[in-house]
Backbone of each chain as ProteinMPNN parsed JSONL, in Angstrom:
{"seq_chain_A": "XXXXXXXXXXXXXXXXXXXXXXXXXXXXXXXXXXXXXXXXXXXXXXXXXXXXXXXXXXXXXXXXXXXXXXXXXXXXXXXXXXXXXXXXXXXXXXXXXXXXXXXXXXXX", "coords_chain_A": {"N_chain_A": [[0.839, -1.194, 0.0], [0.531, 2.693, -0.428], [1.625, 4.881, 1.847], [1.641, 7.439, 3.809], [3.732, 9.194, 5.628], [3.946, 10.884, 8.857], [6.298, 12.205, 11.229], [6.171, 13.612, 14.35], [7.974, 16.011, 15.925], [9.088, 16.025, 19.663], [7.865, 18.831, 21.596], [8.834, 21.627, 23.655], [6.072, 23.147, 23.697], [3.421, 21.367, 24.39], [1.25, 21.342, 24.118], [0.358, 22.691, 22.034], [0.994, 21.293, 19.848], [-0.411, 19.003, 20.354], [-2.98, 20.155, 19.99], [-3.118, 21.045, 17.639], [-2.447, 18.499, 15.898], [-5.058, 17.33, 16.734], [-6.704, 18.935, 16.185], [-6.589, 19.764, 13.54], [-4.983, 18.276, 12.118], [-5.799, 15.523, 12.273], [-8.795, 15.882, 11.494], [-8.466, 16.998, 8.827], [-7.304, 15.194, 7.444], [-8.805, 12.711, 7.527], [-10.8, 13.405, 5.714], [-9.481, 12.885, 3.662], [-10.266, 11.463, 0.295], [-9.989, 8.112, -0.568], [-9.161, 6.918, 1.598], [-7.334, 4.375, 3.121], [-6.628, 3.019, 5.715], [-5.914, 3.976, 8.831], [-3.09, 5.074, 11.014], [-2.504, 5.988, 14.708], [0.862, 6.561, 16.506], [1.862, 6.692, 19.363], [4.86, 7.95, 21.165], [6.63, 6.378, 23.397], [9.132, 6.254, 24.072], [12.574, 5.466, 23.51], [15.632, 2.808, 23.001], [16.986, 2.567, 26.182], [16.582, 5.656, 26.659], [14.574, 8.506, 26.163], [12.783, 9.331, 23.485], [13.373, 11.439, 20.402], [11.191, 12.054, 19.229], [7.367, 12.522, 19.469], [5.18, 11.694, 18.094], [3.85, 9.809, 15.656], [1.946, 9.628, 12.824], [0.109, 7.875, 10.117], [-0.704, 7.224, 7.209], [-2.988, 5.661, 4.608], [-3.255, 4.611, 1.424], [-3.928, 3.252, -1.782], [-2.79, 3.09, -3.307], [-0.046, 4.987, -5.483], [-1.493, 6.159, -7.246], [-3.726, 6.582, -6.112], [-3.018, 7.707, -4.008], [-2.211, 10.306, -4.996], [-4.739, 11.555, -6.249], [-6.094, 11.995, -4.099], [-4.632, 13.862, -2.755], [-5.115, 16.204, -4.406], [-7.03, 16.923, -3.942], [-9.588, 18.951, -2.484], [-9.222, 19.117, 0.77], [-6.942, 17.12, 0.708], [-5.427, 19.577, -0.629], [-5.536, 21.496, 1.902], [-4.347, 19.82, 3.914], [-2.148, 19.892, 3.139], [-0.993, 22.263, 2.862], [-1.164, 23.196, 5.402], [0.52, 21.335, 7.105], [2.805, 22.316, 5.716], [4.307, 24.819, 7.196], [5.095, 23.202, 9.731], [6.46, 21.544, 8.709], [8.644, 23.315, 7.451], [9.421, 24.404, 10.327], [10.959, 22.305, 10.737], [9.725, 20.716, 12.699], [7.814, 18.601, 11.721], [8.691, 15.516, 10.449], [8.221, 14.366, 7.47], [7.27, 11.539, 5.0], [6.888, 10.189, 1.8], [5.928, 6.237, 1.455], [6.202, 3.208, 0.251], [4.522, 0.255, 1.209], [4.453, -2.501, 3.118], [3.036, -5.099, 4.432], [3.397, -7.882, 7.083], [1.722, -10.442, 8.346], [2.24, -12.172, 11.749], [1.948, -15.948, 11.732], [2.813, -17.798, 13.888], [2.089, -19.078, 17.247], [2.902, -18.006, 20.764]], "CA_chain_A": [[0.0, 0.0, 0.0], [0.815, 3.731, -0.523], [1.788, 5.379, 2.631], [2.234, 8.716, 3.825], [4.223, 8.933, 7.395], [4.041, 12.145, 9.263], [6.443, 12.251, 12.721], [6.262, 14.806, 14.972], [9.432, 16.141, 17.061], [8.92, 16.369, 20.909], [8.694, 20.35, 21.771], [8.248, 22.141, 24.589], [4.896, 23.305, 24.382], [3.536, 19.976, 23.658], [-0.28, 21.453, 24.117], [0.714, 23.133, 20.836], [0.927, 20.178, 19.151], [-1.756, 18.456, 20.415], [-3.955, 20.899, 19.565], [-2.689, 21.014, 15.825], [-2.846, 17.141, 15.545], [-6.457, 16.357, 17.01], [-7.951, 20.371, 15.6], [-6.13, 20.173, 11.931], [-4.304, 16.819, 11.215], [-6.412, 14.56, 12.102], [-10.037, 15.93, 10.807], [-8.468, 16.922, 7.223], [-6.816, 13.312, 7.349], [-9.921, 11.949, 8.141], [-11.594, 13.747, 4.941], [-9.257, 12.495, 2.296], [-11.153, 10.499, -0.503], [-9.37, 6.758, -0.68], [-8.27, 7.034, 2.859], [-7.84, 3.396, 3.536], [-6.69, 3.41, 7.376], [-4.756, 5.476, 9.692], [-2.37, 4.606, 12.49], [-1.831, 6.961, 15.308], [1.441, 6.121, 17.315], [2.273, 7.283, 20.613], [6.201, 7.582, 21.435], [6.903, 6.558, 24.809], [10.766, 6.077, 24.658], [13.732, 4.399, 22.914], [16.315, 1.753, 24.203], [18.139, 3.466, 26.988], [16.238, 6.468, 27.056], [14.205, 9.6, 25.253], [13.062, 9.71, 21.917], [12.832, 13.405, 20.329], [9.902, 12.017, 18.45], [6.486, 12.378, 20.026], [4.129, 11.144, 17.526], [3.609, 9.522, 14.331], [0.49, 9.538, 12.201], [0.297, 7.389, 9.156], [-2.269, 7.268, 6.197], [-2.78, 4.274, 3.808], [-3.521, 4.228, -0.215], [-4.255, 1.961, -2.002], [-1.655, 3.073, -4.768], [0.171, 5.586, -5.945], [-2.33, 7.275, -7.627], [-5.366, 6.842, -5.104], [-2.725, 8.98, -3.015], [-2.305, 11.727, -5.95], [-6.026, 11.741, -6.558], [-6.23, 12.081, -2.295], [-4.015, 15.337, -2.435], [-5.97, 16.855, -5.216], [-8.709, 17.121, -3.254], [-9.603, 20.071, -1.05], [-8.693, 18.251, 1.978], [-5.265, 17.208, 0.524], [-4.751, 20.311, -0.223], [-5.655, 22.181, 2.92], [-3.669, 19.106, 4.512], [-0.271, 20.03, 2.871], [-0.89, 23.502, 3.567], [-1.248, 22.661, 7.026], [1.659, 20.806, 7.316], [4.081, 22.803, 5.439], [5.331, 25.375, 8.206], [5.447, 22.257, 10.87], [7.863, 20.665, 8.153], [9.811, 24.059, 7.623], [10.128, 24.716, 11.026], [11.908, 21.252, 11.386], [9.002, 20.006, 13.726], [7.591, 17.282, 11.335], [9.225, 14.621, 9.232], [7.337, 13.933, 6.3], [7.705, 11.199, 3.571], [6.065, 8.535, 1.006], [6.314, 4.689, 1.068], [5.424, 1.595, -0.572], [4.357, -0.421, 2.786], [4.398, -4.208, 2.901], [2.83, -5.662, 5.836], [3.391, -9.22, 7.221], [1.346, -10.771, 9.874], [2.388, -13.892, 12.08], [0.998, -16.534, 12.554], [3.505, -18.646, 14.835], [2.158, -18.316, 18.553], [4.065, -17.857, 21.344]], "C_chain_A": [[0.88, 1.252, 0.0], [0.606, 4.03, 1.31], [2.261, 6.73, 2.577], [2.062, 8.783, 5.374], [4.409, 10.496, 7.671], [4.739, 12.325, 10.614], [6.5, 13.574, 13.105], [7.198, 14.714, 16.076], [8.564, 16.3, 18.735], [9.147, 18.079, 21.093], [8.389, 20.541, 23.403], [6.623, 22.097, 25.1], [3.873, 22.236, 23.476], [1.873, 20.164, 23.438], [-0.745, 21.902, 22.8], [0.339, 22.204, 19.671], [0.232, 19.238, 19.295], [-3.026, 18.735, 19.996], [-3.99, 20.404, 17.859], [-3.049, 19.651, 15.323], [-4.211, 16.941, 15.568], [-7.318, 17.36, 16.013], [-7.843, 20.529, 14.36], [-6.335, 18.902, 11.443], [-5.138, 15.702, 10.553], [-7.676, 14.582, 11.031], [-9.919, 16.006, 9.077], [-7.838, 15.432, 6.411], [-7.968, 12.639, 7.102], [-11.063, 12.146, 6.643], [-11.139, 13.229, 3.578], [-9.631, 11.282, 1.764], [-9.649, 9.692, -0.635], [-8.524, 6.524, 0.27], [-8.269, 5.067, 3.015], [-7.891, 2.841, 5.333], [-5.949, 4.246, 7.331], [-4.04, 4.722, 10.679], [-2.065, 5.883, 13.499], [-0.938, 6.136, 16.142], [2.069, 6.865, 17.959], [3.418, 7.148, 20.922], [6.313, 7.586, 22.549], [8.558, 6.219, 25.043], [11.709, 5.606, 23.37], [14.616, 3.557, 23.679], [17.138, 3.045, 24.737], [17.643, 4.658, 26.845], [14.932, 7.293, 26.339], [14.013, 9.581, 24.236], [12.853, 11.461, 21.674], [11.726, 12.919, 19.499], [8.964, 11.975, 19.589], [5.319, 11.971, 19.587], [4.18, 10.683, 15.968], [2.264, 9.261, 13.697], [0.58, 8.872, 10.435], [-0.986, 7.299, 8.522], [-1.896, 6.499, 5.081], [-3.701, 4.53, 2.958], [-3.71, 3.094, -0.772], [-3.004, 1.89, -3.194], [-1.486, 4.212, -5.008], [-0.527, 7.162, -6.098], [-3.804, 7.487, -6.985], [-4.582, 7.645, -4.319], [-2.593, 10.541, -3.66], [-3.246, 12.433, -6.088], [-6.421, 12.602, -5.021], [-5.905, 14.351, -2.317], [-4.235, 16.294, -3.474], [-6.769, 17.558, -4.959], [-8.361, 18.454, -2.949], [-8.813, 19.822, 0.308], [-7.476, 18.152, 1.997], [-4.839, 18.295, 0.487], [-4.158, 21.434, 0.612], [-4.874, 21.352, 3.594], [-2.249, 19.281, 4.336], [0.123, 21.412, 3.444], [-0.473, 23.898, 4.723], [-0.324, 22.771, 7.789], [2.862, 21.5, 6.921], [5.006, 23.458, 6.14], [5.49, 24.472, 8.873], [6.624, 21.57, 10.279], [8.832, 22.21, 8.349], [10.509, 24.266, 8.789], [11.006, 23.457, 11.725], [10.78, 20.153, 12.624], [8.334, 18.433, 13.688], [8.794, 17.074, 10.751], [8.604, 13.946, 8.492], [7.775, 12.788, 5.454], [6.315, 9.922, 3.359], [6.694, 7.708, 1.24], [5.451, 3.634, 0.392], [5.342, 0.855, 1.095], [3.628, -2.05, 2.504], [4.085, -4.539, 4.272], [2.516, -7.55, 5.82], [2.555, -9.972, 8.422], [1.579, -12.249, 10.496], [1.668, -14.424, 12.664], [1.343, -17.393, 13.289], [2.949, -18.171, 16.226], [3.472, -18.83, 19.345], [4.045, -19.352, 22.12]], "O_chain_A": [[2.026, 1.054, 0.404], [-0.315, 3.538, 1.962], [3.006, 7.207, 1.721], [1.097, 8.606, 6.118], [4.933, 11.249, 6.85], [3.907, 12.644, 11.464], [6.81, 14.52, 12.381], [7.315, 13.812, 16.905], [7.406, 16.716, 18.76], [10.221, 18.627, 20.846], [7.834, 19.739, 24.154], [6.056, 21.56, 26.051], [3.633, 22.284, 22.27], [1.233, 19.366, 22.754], [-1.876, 21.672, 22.373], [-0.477, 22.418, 18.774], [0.147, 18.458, 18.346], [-3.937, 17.958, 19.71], [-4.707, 19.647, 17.206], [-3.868, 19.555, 14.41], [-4.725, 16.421, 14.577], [-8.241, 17.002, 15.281], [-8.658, 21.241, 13.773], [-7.23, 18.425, 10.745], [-5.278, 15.198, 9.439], [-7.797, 13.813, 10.078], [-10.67, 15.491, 8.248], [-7.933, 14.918, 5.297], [-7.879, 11.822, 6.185], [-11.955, 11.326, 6.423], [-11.871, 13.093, 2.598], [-9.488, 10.211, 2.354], [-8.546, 10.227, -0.756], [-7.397, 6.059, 0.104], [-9.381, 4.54, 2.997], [-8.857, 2.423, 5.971], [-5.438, 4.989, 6.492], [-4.537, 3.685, 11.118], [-1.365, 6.785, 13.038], [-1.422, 5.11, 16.619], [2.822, 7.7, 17.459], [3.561, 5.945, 21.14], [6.161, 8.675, 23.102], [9.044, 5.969, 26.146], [11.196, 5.463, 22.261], [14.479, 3.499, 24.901], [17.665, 4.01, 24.184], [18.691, 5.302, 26.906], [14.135, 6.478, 25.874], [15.015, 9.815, 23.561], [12.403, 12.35, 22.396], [11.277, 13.905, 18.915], [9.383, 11.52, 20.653], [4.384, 11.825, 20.374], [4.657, 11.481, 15.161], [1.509, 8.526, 14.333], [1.177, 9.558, 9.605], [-2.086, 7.294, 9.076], [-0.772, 6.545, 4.58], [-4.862, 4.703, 3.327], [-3.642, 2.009, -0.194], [-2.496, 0.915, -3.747], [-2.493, 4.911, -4.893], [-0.415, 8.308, -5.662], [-4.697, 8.283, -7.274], [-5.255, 8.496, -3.738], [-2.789, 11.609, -3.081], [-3.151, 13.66, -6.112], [-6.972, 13.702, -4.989], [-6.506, 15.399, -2.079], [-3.503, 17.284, -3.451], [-7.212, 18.575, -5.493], [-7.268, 19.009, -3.067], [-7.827, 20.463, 0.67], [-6.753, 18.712, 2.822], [-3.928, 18.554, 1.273], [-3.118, 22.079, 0.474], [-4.254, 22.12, 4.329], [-1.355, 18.943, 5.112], [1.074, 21.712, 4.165], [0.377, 24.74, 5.013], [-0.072, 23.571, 8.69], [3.886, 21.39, 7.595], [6.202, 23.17, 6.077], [6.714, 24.554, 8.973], [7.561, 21.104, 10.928], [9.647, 22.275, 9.27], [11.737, 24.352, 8.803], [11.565, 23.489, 12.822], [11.124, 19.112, 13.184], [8.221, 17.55, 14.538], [9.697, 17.879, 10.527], [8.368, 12.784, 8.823], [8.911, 13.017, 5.038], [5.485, 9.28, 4.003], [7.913, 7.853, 1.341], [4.252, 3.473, 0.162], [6.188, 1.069, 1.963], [2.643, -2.467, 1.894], [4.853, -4.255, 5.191], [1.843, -8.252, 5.064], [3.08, -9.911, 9.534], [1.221, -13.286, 9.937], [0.939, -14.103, 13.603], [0.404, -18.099, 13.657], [3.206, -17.009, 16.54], [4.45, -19.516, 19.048], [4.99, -19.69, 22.833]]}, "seq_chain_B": "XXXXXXXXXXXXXXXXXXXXXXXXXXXXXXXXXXXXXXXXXXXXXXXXXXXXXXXXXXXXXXXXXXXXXXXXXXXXXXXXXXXXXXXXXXXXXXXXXXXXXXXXXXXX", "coords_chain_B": {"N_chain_B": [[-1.582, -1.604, 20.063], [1.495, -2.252, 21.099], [4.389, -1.175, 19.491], [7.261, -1.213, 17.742], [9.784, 0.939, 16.121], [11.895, 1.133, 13.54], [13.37, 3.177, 11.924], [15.964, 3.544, 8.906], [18.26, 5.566, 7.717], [18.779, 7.863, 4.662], [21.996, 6.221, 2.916], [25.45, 6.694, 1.307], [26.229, 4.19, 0.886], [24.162, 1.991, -0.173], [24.126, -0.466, -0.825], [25.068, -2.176, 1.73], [23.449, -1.142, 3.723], [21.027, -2.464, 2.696], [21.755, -5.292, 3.019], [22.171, -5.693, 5.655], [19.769, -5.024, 6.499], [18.493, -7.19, 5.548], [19.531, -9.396, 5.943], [20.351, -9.442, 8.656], [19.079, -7.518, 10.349], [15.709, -8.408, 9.978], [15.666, -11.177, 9.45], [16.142, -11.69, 12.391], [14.511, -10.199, 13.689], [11.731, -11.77, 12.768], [12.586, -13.891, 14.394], [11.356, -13.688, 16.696], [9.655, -13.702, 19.857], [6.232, -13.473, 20.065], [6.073, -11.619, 18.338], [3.391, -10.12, 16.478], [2.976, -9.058, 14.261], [4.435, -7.183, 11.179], [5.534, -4.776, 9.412], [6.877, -3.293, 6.807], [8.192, -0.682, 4.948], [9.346, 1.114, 2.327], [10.621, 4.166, 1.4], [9.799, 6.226, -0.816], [9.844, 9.781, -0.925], [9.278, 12.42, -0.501], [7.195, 15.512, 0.336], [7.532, 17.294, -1.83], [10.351, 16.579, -2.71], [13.195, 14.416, -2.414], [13.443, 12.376, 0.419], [15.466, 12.214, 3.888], [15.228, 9.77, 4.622], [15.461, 6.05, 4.196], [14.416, 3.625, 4.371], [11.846, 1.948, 6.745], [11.235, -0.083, 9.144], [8.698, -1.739, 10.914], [7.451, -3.466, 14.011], [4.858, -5.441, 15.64], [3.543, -5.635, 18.755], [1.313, -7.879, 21.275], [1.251, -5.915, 23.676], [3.617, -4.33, 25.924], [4.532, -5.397, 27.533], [4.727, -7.715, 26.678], [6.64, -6.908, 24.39], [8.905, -5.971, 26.146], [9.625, -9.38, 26.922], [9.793, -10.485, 24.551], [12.262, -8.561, 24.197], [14.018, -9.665, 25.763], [14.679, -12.388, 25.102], [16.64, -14.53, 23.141], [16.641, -13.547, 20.25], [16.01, -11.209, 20.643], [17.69, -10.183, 22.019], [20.332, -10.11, 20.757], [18.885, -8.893, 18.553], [18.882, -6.086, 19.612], [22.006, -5.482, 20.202], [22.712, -6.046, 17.97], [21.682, -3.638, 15.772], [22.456, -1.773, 17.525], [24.964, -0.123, 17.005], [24.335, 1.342, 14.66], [22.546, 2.908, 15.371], [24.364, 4.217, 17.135], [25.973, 5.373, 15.114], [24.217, 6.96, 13.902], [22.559, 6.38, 11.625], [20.322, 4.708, 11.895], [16.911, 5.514, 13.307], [15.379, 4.97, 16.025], [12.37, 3.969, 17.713], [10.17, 3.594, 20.216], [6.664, 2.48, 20.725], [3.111, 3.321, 21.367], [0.897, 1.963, 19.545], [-2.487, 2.769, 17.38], [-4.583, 1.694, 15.328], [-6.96, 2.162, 12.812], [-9.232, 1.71, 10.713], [-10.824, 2.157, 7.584], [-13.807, 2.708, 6.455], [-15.17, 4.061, 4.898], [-16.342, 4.689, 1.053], [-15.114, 5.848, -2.107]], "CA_chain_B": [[-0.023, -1.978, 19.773], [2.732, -1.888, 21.212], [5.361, -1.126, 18.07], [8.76, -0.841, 17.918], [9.787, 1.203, 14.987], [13.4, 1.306, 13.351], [13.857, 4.457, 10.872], [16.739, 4.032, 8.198], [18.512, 6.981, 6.445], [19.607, 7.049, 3.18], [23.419, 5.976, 2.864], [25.946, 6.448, 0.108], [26.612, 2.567, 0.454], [22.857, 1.024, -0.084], [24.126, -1.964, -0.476], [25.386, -2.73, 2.526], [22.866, -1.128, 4.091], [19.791, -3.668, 2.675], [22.282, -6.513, 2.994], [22.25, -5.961, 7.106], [18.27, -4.646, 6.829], [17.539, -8.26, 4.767], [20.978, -10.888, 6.569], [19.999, -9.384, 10.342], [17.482, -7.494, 11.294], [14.744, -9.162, 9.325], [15.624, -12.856, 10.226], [16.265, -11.583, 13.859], [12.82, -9.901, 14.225], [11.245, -13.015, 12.589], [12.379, -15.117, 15.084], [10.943, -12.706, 18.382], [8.906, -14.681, 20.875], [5.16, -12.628, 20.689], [5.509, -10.915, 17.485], [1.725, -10.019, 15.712], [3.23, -8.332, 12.706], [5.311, -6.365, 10.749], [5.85, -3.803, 8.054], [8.301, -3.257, 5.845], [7.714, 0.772, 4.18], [10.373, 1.569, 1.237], [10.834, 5.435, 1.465], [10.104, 6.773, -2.012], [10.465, 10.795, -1.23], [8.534, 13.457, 0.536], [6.311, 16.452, -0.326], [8.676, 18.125, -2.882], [11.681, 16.43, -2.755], [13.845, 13.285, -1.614], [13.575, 11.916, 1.857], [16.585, 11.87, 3.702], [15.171, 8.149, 5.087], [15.582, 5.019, 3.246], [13.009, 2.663, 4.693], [11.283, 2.036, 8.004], [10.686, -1.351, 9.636], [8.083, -1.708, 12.233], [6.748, -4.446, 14.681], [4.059, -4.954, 16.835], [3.638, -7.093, 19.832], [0.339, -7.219, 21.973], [1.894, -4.952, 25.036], [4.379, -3.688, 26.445], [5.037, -7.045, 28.191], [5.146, -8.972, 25.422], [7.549, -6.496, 23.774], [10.091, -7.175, 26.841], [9.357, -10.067, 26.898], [10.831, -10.485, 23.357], [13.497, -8.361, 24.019], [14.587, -10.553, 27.001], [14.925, -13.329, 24.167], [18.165, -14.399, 22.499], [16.819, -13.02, 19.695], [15.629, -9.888, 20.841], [19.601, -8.951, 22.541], [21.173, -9.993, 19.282], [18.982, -8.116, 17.692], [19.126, -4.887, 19.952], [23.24, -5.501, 19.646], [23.125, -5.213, 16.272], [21.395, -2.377, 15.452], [23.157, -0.572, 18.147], [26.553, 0.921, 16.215], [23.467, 1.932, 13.82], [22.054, 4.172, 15.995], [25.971, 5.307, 17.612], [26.554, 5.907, 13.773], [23.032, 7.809, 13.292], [21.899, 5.439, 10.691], [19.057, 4.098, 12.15], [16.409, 6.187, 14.687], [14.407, 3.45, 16.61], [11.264, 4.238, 19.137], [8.583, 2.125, 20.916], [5.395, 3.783, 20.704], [1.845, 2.75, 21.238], [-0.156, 2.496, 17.85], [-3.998, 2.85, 17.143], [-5.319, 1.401, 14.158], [-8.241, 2.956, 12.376], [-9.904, 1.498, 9.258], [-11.993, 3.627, 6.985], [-15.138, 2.038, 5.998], [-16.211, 4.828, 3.453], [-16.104, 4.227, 0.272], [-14.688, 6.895, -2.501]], "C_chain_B": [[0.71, -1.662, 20.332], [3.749, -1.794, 20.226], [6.683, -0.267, 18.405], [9.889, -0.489, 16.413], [11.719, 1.668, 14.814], [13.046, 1.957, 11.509], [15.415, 3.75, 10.0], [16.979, 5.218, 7.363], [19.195, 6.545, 5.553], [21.355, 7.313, 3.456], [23.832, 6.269, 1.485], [25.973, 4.814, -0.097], [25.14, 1.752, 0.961], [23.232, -0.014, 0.208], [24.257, -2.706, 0.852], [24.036, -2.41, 3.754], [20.873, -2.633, 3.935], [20.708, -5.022, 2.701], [22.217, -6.474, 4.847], [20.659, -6.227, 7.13], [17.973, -6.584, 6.939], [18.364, -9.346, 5.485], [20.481, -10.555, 7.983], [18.995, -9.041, 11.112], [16.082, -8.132, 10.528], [14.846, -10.665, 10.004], [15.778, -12.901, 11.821], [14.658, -11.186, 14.47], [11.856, -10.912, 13.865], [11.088, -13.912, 13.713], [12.017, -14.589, 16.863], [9.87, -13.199, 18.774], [7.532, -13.459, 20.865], [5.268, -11.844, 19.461], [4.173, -11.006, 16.775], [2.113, -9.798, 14.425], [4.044, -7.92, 12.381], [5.368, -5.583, 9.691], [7.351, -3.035, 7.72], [7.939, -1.436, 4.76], [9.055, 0.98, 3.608], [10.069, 2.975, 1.223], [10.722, 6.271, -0.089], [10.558, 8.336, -2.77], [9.395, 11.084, 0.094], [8.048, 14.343, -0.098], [7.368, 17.478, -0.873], [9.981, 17.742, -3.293], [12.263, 14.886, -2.017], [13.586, 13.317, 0.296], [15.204, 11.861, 2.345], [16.443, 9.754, 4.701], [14.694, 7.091, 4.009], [14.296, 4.248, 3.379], [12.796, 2.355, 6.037], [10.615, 0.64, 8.003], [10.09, -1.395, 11.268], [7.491, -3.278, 12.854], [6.388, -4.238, 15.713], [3.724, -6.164, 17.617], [2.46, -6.587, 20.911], [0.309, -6.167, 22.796], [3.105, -4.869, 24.931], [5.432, -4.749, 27.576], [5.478, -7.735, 27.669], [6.504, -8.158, 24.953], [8.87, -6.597, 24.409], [10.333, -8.119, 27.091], [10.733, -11.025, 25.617], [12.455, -10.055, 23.417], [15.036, -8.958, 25.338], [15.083, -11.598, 26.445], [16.033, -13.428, 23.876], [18.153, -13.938, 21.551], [16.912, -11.193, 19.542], [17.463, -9.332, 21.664], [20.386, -8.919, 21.47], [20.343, -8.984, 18.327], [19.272, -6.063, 17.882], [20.775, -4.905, 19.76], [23.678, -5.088, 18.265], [22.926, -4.109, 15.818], [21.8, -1.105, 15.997], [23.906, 0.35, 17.456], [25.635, 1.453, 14.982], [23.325, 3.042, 13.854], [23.176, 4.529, 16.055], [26.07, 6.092, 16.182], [25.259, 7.04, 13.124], [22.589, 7.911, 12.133], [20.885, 5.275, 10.639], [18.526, 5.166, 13.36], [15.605, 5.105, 14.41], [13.65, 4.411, 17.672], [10.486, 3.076, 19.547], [7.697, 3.326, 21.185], [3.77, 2.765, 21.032], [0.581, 3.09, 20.455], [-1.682, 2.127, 18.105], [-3.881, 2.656, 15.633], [-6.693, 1.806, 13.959], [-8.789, 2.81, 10.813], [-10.81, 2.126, 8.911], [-13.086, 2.538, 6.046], [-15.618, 2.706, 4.407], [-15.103, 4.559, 2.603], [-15.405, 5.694, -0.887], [-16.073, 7.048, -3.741]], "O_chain_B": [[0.868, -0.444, 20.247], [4.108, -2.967, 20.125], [6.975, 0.771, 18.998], [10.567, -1.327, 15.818], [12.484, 2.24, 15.591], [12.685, 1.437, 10.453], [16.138, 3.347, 10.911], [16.212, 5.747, 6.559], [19.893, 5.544, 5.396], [21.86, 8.285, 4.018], [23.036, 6.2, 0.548], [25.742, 4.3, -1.192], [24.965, 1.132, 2.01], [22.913, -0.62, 1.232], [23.625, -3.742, 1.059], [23.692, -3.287, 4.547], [20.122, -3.233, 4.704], [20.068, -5.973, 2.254], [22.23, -7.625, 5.283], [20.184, -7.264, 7.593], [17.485, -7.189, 7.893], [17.712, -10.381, 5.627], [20.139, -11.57, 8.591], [18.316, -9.586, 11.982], [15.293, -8.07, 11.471], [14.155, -11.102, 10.924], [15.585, -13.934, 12.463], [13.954, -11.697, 15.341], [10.972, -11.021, 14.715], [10.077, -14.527, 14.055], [12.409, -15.105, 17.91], [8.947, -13.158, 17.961], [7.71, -12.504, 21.621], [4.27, -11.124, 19.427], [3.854, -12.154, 16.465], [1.547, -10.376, 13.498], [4.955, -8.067, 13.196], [5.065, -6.301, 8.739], [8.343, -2.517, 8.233], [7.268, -1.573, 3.737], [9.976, 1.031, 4.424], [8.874, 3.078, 0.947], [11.7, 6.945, -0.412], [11.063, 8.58, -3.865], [8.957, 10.458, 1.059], [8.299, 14.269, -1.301], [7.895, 18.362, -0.196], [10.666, 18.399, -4.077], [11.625, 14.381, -1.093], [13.603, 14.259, 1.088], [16.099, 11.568, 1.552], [17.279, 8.958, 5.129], [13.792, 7.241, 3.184], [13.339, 4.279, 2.606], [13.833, 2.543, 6.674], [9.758, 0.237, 7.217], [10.657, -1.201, 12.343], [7.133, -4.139, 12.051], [6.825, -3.493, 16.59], [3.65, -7.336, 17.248], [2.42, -5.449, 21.379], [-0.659, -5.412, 22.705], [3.723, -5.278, 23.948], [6.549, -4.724, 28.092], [6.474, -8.409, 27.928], [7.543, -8.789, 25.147], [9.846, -7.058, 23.818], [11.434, -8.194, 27.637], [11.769, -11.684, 25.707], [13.454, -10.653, 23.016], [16.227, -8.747, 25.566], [16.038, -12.058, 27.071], [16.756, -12.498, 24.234], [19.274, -13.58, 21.189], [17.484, -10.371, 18.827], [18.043, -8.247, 21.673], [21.069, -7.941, 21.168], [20.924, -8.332, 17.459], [19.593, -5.183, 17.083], [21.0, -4.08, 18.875], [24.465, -4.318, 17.715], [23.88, -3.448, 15.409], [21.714, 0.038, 15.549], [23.545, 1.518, 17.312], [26.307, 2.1, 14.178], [23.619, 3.967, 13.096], [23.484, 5.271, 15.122], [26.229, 7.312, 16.151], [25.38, 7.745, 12.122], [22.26, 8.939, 11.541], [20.226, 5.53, 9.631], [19.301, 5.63, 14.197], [15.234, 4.517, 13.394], [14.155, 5.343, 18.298], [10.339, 1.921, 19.147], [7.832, 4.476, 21.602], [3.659, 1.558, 20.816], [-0.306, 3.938, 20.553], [-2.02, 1.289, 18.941], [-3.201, 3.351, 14.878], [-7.511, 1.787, 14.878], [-8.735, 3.683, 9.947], [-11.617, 2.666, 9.667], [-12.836, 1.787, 5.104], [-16.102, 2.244, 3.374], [-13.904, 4.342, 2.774], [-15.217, 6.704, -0.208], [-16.131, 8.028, -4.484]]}, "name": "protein", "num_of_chains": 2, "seq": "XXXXXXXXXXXXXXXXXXXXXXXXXXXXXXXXXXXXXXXXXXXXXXXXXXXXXXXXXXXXXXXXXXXXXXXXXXXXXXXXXXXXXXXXXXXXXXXXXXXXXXXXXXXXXXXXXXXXXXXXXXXXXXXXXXXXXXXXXXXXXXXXXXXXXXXXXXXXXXXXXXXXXXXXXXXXXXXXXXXXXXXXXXXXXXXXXXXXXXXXXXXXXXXXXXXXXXXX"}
């Protein structure tokens, strides 16, 4: 599947960014045509200590061009908009992937 | 979810880089006591321009229990060992986070 990964740095004023995620991210996320899921993930650490990440938000295509079609939209493009100062000021990390998922079925 | 996500950046020397991704950590996270899943995301760019990350491998394990659990394993120290001089070298960023899944019903 088409992916598009969005992390967000740890800041200070972290109410900032909570806000922005649940009052922007999410709802224009939430509007783009051929959304297939979403993941929100919560950073609670790394080995041995701190991550500077505090959140990741992921959004799933079906292809390519169901994500082109996506950011066409209104939505997409109030969504890039959005996002663009949070990337300039270094706060997100943005990118595309191709995403292969495996699931096991060995138990434990 | 509990998920335990390992970031690559792009290298001048790919190769060697998907020859560790595909010879260590892959057959090491395979064999982790409690894994549910995994994804594999190939990095294709970002909104205007190259990424500076290669590809991103994630896995998810019911809790937070399970996930030490795993990493209490022989595979799980060989595989935190390995990937270590990754991170020292600021190759790889790794987190543990706790993911939400969210499937989209509507249709386009």
């Amino acid at each position: 599947m088409f992916k598009f990964v969005t992390l967000y740095r740890r800041v200070d004023d972290e109410m900032k960014l909570e806000e922005f995620f649940s009052g922007t991210h999410l709802p224009l996320a939430e509007q783009l045509p051929g959304l297939r899921k979403s993941e929100v993930s919560r950073v609670t650490g790394k080995p041995g200590g701190e991550s500077r990440f505090h959140l990741m938000y992921e959004l799933y295509f079906d292809s390519d061009e169901a994500f082109a079609q996506a950011m066409a939209s209104e939505p997409g493009m109030a969504l890039i908009a959005a996002l663009k100062p949070w990337d300039e000021a270094r706060l997100v990390s943005w990118f595309f992937s191709h995403a292969f998922e495996e699931a096991v079925s060995r138990q434990l």
